[in-house]
N, C-alpha and C positions, 0 to 999 in steps of 0.2 A: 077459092081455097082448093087446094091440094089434099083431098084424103088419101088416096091409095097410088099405088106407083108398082106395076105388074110390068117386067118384061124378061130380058137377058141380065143376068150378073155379067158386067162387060169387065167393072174393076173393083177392090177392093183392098184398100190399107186403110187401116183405123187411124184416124177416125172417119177418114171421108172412104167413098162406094160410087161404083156409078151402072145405073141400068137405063137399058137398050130398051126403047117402047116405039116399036115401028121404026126405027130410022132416027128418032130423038133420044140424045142421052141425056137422062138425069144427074147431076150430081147431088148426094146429100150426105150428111155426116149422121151417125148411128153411133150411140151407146159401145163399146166393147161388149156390153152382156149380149147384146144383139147377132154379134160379128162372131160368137160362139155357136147360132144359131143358124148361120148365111150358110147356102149350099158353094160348090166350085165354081172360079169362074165359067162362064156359060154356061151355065143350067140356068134354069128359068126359077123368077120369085119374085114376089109380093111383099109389096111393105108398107104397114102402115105410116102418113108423112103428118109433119105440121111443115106448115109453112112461116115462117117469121118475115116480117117486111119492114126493112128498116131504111134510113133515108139513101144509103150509098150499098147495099144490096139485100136481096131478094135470097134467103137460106133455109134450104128443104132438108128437115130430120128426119130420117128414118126409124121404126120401130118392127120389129119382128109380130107384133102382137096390140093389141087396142089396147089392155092396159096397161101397159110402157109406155104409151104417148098418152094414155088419160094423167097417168103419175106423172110425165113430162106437163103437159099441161096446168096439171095443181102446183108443182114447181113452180112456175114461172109465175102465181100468184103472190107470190113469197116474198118479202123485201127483200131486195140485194139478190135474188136469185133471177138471172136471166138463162139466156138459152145455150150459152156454153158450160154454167156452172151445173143449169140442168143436166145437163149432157155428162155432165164431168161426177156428177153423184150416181146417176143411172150407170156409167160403168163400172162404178166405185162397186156397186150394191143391185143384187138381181131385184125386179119388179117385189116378187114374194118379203126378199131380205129389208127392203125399205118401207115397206107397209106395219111389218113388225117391232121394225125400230123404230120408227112414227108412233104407231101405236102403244107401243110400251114406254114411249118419253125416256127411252135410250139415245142420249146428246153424246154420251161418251163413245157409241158407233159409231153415229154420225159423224164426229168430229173426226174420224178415223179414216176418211176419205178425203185424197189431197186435197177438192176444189173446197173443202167446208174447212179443213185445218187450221187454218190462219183466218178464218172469220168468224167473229163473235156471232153466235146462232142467237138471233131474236125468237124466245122461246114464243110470244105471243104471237109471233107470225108461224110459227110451227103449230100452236093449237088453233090457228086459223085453219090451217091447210089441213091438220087431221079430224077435224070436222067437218070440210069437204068433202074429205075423202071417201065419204063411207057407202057411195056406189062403189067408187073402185075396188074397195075392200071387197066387197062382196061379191063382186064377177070374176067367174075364172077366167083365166089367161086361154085364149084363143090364139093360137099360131097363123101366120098367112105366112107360105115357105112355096110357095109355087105350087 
């Protein structure tokens, strides 16, 4: 596994990034809330990754912060929520803004962001997830920005 990915911002258009770690470039695809976050190309930065492994390739996400890929992660718990729709609600909704809405069983938010719009929200798998959640709830957001 992939946790962290520290070097040069070499490129970046959303949704995909790529950084310089000695001579290897990473590519990985990042949240927009993240990409409000990122310094200019070539300055140096940190990023929290998951890595996804799937049969026809290998896909590194990036997060500005542990919990945006913790919430990515509880995501991906969720029926029908894989790693692009993750991706696809985390830009919708800052880390704070989807914790709230989770927690207050606000669907009418949620549904408010394209990747959820056209999908019936399995409410049971939503109080799965915010019953997970409630480390993440409780940790502040830490930044890794170089």
């Amino acid at each position: 596994m992939i946790g962290q990915v520290s070097g040069t911002l070499v490129h970046k258009q959303p949704p995909q990034l790529m950084i310089d770690v000695r001579g290897i470039a990473y590519e990985l695809e990042a949240p927009m809330t993240a990409f409000y976050n990122l310094p200019e190309v070539g300055a140096s930065v940190s990023l929290y990754t998951h890595l996804a492994i799937r049969d026809d390739a290998h896909l590194l996400f990036g997060f500005t912060d542990r919990r945006q890929r913790d919430l990515f992660r509880m995501l991906l718990k969720t029926s029908g929520v894989g790693p692009r729709v993750a991706l696809a609600i985390l830009s919708g909704l800052t880390a704070d803004d989807l914790v709230a809405c989770i927690s207050a069983g606000d669907v009418a938010q949620l549904t408010r962001v394209p990747a959820l719009a056209a999908r019936p929200l399995n409410v049971w798998s939503l109080n799965y997830v915010i019953g997970s959640m409630a480390s993440v709830i409780l940790v502040p957001t830490r930044r890794l920005l170089g």
